[in-house]
C-alpha positions in Angstrom: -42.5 -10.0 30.0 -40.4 -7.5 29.0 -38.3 -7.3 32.3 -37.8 -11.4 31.8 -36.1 -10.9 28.6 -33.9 -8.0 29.8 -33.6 -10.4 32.8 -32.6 -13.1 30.6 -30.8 -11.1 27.8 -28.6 -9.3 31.0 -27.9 -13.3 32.5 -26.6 -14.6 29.2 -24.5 -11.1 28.7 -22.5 -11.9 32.4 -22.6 -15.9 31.3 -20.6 -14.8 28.0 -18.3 -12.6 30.0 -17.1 -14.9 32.7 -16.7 -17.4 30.3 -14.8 -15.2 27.6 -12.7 -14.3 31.1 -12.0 -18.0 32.1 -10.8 -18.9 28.2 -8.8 -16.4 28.2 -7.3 -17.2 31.5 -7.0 -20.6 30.5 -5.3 -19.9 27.0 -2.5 -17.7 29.3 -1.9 -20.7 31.3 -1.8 -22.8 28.3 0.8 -20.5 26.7 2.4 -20.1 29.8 3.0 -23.8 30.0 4.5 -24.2 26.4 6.4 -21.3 27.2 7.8 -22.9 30.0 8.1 -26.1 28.0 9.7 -25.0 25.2 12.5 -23.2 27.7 13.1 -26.4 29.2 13.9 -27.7 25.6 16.0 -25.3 24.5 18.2 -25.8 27.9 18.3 -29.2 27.3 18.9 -29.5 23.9 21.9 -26.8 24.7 23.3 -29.1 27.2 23.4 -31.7 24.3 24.8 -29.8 22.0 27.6 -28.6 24.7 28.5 -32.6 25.7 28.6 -33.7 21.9 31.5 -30.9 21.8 33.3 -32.8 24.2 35.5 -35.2 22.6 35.3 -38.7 23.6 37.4 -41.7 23.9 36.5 -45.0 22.8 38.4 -47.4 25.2 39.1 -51.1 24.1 36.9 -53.9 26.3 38.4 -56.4 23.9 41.6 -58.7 23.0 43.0 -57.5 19.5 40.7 -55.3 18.5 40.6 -54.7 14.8 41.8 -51.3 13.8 40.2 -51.3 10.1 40.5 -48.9 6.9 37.2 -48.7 6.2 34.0 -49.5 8.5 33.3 -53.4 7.0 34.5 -56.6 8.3 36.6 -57.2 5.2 38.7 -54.5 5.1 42.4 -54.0 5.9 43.5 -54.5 8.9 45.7 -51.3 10.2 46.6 -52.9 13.7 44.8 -54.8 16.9 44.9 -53.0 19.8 44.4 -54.5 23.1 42.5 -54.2 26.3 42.3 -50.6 27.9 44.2 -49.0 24.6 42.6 -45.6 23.9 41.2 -43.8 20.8 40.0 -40.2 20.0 36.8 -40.8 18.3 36.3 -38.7 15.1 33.1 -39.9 13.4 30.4 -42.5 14.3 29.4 -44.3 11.6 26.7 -46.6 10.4 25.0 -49.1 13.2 25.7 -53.0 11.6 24.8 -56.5 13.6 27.9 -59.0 13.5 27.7 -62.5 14.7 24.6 -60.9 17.3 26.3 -57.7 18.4 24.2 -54.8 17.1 26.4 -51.0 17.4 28.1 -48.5 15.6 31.3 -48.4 13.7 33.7 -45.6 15.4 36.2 -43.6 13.1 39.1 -43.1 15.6 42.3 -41.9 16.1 45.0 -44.2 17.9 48.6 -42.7 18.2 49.0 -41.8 14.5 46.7 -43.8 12.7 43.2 -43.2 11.6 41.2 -46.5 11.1 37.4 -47.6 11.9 36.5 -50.0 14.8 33.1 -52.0 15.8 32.2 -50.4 18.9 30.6 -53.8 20.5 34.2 -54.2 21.8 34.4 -50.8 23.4 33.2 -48.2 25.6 33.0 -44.3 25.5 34.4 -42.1 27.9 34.5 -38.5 28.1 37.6 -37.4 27.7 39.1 -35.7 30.8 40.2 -32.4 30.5 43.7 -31.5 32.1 44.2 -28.8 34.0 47.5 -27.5 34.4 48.6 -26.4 37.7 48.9 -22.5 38.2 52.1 -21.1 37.9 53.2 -19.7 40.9 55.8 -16.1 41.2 59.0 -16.9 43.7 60.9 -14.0 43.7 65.0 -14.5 43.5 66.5 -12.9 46.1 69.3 -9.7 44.5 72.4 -11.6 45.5 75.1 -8.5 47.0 
């Protein structure tokens, strides 16, 4: 009798074991995997961050598009700007429905004004960053 409960006592001691082993393998792979997750997060929320830096233009889809001093239907008009005319955009604003059209109003900047615009009759585009060509040495020739 004695020998069954060291038998018994000895079985449950290497059950414990492997199965303190196994969590604790298991627990590494599990943090393993949130570490691995939260690297992908912080790459992509990096990336994010990097293209919100970008500045963006808004280009007009629309005919006369209002060009407004405040984001509201009722304020003053600045100027209409037409089809494929470009803005910086400075600020997005609140999102507002009108007559079905659900967006954002866009502060922008076109040619010297500032002035908000509905962006149901626009579109964004990165803007394009110019590269100026390299500027090449010619030596001059030592006239005689």
């Amino acid at each position: 009798m004695k020998n069954y409960f060291s038998f018994l006592f000895t079985a449950l001691l290497l059950t414990g074991i492997t199965l303190s082993a196994c969590s604790g393998k298991k627990k590494d792979a599990e943090k393993s995997k949130n570490d691995s997750l939260d690297s992908v997060k912080v790459v992509v929320d990096s990336l994010k961050k990097i293209e919100d830096a970008k500045p963006k233009i808004l280009v007009i889809n629309g005919t006369n598009v209002n060009l407004r001093v405040e984001p509201n239907l009722t304020a003053v008009r600045i100027r209409q700007l037409k089809t494929n005319d470009t803005c910086e955009i400075l600020e997005k604003g609140k999102q507002e429905t009108i007559d079905g059209s659900t967006d954002f109003w866009y502060k922008v900047k076109h040619k010297t004004k500032e002035g908000w615009i509905f962006g149901a009759f626009t579109s964004i585009k990165q803007k394009q960053e110019t590269q100026e060509k390299p500027k090449t040495f010619t030596p001059q020739k030592k006239s005689k």
